[in-house]
C-alpha positions in Angstrom: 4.7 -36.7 -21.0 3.5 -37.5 -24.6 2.4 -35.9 -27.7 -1.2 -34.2 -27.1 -1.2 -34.3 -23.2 2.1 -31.5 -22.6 4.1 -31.8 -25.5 4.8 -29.1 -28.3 1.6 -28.3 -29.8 3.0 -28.0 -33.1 3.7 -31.7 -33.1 0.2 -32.8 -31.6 -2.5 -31.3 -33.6 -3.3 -33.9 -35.2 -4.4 -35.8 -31.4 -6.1 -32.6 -30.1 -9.6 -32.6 -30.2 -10.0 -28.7 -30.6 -7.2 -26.3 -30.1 -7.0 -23.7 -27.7 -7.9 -19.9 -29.5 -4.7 -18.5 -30.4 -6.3 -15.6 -32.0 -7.2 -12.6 -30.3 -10.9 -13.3 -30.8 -10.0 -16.3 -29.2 -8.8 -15.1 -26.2 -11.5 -12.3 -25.8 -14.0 -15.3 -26.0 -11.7 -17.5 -23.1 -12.0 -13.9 -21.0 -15.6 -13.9 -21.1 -16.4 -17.5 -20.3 -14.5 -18.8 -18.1 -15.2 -19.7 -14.4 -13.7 -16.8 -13.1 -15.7 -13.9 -15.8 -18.6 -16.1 -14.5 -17.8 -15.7 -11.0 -17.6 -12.0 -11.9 -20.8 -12.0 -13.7 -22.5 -13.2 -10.7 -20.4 -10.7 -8.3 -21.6 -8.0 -11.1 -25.2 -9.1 -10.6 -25.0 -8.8 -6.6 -23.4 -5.4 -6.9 -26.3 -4.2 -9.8 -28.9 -5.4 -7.0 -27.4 -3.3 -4.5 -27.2 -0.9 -6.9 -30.5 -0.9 -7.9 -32.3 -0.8 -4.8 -30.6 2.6 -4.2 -31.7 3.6 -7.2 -35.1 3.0 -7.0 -35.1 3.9 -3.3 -34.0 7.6 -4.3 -36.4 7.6 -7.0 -39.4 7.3 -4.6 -38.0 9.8 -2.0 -37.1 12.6 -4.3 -40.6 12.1 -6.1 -42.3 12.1 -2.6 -40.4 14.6 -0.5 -39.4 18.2 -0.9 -35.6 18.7 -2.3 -35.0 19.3 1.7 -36.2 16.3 3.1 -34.7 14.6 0.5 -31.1 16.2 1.3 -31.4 15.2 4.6 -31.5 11.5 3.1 -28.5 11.8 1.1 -26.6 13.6 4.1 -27.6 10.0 6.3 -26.5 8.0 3.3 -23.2 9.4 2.5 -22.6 9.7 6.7 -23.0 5.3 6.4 -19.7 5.4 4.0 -18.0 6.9 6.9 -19.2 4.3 9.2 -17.9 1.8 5.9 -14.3 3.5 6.7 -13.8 1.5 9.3 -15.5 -1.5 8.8 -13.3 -2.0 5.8 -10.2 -0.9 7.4 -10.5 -2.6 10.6 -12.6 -5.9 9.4 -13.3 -6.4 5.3 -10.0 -5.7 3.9 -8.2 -7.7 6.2 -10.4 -10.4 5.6 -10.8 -10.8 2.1 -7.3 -10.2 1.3 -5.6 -12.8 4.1 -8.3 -15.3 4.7 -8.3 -17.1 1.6 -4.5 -17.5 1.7 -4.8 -19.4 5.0 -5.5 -22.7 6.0 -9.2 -24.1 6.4 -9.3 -24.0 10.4 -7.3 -20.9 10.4 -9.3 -19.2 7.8 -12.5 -20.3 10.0 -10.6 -18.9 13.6 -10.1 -15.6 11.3 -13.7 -14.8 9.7 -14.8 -15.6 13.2 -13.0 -13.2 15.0 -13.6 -10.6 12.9 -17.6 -11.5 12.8 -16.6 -10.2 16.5 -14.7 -7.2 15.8 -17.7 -6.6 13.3 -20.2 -6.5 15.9 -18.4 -4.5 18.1 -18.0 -1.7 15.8 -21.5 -1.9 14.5 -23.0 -1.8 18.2 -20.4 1.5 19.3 -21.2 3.4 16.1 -25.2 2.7 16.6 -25.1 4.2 20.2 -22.6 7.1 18.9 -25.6 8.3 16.3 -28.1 7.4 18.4 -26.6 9.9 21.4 -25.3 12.8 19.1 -28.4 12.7 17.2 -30.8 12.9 20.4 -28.3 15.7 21.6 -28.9 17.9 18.3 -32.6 17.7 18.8 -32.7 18.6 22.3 -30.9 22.1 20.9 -33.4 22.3 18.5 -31.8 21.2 15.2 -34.7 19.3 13.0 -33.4 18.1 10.2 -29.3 17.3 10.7 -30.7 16.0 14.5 -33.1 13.4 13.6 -31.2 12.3 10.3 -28.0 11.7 13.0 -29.9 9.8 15.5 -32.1 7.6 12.2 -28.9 6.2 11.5 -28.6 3.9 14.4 -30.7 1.5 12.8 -28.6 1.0 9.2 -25.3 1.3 11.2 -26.5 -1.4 13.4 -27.9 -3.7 10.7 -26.5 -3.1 7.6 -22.6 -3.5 8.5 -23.3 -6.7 9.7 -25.3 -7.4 6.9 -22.4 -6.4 4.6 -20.1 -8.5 6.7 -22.0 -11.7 5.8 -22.5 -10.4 2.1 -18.4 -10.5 2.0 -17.6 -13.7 4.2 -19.3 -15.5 1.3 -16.7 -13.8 -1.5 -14.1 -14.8 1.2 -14.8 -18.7 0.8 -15.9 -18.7 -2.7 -19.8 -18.5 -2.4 -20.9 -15.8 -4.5 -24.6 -17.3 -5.5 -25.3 -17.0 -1.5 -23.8 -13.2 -1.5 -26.3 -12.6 -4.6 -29.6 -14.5 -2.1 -28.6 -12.4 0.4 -28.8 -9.2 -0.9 -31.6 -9.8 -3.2 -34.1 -10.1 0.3 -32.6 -7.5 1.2 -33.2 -5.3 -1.6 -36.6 -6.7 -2.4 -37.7 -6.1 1.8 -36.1 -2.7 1.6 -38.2 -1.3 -1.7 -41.8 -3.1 0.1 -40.3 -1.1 3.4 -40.2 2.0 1.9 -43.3 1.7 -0.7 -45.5 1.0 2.3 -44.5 3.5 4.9 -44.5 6.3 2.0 -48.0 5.0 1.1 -48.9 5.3 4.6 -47.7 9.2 4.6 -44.0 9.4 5.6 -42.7 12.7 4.9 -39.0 12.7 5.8 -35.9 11.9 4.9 -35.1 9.2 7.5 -38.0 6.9 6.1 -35.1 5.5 3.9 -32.7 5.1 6.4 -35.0 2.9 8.4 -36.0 1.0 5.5 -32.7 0.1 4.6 -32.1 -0.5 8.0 -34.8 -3.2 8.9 -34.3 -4.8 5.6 -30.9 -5.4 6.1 -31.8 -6.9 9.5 -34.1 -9.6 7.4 -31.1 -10.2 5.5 -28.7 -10.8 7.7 -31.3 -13.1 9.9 -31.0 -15.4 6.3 -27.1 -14.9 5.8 -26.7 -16.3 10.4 -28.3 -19.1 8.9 -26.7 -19.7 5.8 -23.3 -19.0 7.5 -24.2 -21.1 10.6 -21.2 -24.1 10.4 -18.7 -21.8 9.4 -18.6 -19.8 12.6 -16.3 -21.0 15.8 -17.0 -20.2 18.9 -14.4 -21.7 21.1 -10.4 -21.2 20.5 -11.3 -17.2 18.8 -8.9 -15.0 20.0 -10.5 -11.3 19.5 -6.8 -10.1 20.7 -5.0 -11.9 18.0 -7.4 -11.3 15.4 -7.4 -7.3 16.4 -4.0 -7.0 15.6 -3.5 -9.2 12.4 -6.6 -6.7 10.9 -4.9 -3.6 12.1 -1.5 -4.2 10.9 -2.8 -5.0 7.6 -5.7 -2.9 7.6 -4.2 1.0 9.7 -3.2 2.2 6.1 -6.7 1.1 4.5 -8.8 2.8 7.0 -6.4 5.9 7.6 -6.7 5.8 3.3 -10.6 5.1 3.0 -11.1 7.8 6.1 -9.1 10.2 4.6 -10.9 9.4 0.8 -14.4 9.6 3.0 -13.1 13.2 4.1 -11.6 14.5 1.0 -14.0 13.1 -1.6 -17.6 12.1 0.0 -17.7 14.8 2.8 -18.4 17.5 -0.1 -21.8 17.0 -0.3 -22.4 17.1 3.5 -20.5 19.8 3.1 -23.0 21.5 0.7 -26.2 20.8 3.1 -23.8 22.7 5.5 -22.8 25.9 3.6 -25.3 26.1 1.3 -28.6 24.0 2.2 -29.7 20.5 2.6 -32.1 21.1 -1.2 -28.4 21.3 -2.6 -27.7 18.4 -1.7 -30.7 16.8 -2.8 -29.6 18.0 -6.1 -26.2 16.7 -5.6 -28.0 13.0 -5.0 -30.3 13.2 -8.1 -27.5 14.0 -10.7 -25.3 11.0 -8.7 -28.4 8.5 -9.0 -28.3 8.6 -12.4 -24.6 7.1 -12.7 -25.3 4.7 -10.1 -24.4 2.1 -12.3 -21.0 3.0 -12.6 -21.0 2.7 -8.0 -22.0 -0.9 -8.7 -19.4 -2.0 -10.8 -16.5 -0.2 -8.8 -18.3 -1.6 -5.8 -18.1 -5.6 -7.6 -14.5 -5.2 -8.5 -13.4 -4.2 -4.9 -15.7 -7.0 -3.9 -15.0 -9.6 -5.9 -11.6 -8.8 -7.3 -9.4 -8.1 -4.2 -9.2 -11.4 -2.7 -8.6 -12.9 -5.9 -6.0 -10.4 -6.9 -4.5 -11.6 -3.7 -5.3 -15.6 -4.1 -3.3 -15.0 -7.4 -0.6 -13.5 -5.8 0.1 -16.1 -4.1 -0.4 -18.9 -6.7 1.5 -16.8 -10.0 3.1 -13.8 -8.1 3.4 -10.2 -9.3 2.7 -11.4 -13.0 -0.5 -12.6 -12.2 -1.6 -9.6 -10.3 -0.6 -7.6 -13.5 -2.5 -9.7 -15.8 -6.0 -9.7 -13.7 -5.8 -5.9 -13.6 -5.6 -5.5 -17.2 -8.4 -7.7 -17.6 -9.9 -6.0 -15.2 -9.8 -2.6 -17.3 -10.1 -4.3 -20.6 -13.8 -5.8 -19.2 -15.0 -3.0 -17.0 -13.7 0.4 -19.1 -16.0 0.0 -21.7 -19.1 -0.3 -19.4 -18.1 2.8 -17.6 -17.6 5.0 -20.8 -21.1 4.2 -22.2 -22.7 4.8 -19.1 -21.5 8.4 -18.8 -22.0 8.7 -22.5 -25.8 8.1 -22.1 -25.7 10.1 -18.8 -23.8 13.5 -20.5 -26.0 13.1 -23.8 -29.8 12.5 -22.2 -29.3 14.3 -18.9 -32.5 16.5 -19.2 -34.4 13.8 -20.7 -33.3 11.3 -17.5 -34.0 13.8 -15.3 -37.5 14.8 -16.3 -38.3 10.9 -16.9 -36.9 10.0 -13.3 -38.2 13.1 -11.2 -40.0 15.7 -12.5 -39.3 19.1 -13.4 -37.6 19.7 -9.6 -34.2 19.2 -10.8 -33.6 20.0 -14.6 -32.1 23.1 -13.7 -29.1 20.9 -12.5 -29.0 19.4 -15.9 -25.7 21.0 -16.8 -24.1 19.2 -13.8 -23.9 16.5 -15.2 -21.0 17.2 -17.7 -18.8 17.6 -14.4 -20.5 14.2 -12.3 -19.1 12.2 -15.2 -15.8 13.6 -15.1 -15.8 12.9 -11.6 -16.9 9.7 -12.4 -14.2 8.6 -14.8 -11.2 10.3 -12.6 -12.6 8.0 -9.8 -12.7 4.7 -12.1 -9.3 5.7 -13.8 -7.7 3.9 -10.4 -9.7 2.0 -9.1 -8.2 -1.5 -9.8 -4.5 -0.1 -9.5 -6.1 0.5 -5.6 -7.4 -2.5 -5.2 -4.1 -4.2 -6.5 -2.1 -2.2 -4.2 -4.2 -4.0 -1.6 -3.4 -7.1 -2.7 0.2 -6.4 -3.0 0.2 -5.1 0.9 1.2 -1.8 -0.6 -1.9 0.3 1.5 0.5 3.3 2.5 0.4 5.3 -0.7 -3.7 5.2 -0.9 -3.6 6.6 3.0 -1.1 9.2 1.3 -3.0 9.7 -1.7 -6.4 10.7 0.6 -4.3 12.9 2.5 -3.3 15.2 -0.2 -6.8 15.1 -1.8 -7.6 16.1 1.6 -5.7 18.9 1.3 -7.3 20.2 -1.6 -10.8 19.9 -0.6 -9.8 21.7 2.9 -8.8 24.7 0.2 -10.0 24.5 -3.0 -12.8 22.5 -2.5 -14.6 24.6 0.3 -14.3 27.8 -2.0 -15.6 26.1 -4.8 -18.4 25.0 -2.8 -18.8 28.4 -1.8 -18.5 29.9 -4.7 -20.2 27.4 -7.4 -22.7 25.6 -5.2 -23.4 21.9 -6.2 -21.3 23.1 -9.1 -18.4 23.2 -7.4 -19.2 20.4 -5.0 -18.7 18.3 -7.7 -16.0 20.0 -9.3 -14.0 19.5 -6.2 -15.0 15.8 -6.5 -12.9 15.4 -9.7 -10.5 17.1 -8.7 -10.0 15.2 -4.8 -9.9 12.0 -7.6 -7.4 13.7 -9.9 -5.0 13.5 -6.9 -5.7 10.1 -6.2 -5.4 8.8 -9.3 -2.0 10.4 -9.9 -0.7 9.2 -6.6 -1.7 5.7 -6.9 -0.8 5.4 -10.8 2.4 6.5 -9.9 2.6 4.3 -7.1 1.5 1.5 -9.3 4.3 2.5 -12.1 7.1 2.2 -10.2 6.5 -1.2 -8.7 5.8 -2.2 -12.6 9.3 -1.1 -13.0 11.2 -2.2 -9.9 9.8 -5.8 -10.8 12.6 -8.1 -11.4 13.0 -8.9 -15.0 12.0 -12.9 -15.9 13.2 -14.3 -19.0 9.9 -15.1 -20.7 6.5 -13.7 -19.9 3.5 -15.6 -18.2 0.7 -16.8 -20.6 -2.7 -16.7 -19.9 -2.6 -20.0 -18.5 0.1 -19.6 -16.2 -0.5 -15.8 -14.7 -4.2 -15.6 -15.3 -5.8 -19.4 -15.4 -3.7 -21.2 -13.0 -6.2 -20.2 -10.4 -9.2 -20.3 -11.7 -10.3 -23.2 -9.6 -9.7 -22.0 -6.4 -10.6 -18.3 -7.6 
């Protein structure tokens, strides 16, 4: 190969148009612009929609409903991440971290058959709400009862919804993932804005607007996905047990993280009152933000943590994840900078007087915050890496603590120690998972010269 084309760069300057940044400026700049910081741009945009529309969707129920009515809501929408358990366990995580690996037709018999599983799962957990939550009422319960049985409609629609939303990271079409859930999110705030106009005065107003809109959505994303599926040669059997050997560790792990980290607040509306809990969900809005970006990397990042697996091996996983801290960290620290310094402010400007005596909270929701940031790459490289036992592990001993420590807290603090049992559930993860993450650093073998960017984080940008 000649001078200027692969030879030594010190000998072919003078035939090189422009020289590739050596300089750490240099590289910053090749971080931030190339295909694949675009790609996450756009993955950044689709999680700040989702984001968004949350946002302002608990911004118009806590202004229009009592605290009560509006813990009810934010029991029903922490409940969906439970139902999210095991649609990532059993269908997304096996998905987006073996499809792209495989062959075209293979790939296509895969996303297939787990559009089946999908359905399945969306249909059983629809009628399980729908029965429990008609059983509650019948004994009388009025808020938990019709909250439980609202949720049919969002468990039904928005999984899959979500599914289609991810089958387009799976084969590289994040502009249609971005379509999708922007008519979603602009159906869902027109939803909720009319029926609130109209008089709705409870909590499970929002559940059915997100509902419905996601069923909108995922009329589009049928269409948009409509030569991809196959229906003919799609064996449910096979594709049932590729997703649950890959995935039994994920969902035991994002089960157990559900239990041991989410379940406080539901907790809360349980031992102390539902009004906590609305509390709980007005101090969490306000670092919404921070959900959106954790939400894009595990998106975006884990099938191409995996895709470049396979292309550079473990180097390349090790390079994307400290680009993946070096691009996202910052973000996250001014975010709860903003959210510690103006709490009161924020509050008052985003609901009123109701909850500025929780102001003081929010010193503890952004340590929570950053605990549950501080390893949230390393998991979703140990999912790329097929390494999903120590997060089950991890969950289970954060489960622990919340079974102890966290229900006396809880008891003992209120929505105080709700979230102080939070940080701590994510202390224990984040230990577990860094430690997990150090010693397969170290039990790497050692190669004789380390990857450059081009060769451990470049090499795939193309197909990334």
């Amino acid at each position: 190969m000649g001078p200027g084309v692969g030879g030594d760069p010190a000998l072919s300057d003078d035939l090189r148009p422009a020289p590739p940044p050596t300089t750490r400026w240099g590289r910053m700049a090749r971080l931030l612009s190339g295909e694949m910081a675009r790609q996450g741009y756009l993955s950044g945009i689709d999680q700040a929609l989702i984001s968004l529309t949350n946002f302002i969707t608990s911004v118009m129920l806590a202004r229009a409903l009592t605290p009560t009515q509006f813990g009810a809501y934010g029991v029903g929408f922490i409940l969906l991440r439970l139902a999210r358990a095991f649609q990532e366990g059993l269908v997304i995580q096996p998905m987006t971290s073996l499809a792209p690996s495989m062959p075209p037709a293979a790939r296509r018999a895969h996303i297939s058959g787990s559009g089946g599983l999908q359905t399945g799962i969306a249909v059983a957990g629809a009628l399980a709400c729908a029965g429990l939550g008609w059983f509650l009422t019948a004994q009388g319960n009025t808020v938990a009862g019709p909250t439980l049985f609202a949720m049919w409609c969002p468990i039904l629609m928005v999984q899959p919804q979500e599914f289609i939303r991810r089958v387009f990271y799976t084969v590289d079409q994040v502009p249609l993932a971005v379509l999708n859930t922007l008519v979603s999110g602009v159906a869902q705030i027109a939803l909720l804005a009319w029926w609130l106009a109209a008089g709705a005065q409870s909590g499970t107003v929002g559940l059915y607007a997100m509902g419905w809109s996601s069923g909108v959505a995922l009329l589009l994303g049928l269409l948009q996905t409509r030569r991809l599926w196959m229906w003919r040669g799609v064996d449910l059997m096979a594709t049932w047990r590729t997703n649950w050997v890959f995935g039994r560790w994920v969902l035991g792990g994002t089960a157990a993280s559900w239990i041991s980290i989410d379940v406080y607040p539901v907790l809360t509306a349980g031992l102390v009152s539902f009004a906590a809990t609305g509390a709980y969900r007005a101090l969490q809005n306000i670092v919404a933000p921070i959900h959106s970006l954790m939400r894009a990397m595990d998106t975006y990042f884990t099938p191409r943590l995996a895709d470049r697996r396979r292309i550079a091996g473990p180097a390349g996983v090790v390079h994307m994840i400290r680009r993946m801290f070096l691009v996202t960290g910052p973000p996250v620290g001014l975010v709860l900078l903003v959210a510690v310094a103006f709490a009161e402010p924020l509050l008052q400007w985003l609901y009123g007087p109701t909850y500025l005596a929780y102001a003081g909270g929010m010193r503890l929701m952004a340590l929570f915050y950053a605990l549950l940031y501080s390893f949230w790459p390393i998991q979703s490289a140990l999912k790329a890496l097929e390494k999903t036992r120590p997060i089950f592990l991890g969950s289970m001993a954060a489960l622990v603590a919340m079974a102890t420590i966290g229900v006396w807290a809880i008891l003992r603090w209120g929505v105080y120690g709700t979230i102080a049992g939070q940080a701590l559930s994510a202390a224990i993860l984040s230990l577990v998972l860094w430690s997990t993450w150090l010693r397969w650093l170290h039990s790497r073998p050692k190669v004789t010269s380390t990857p450059t960017p081009s060769q451990a984080g470049d090499s795939g940008v193309a197909s990334a």
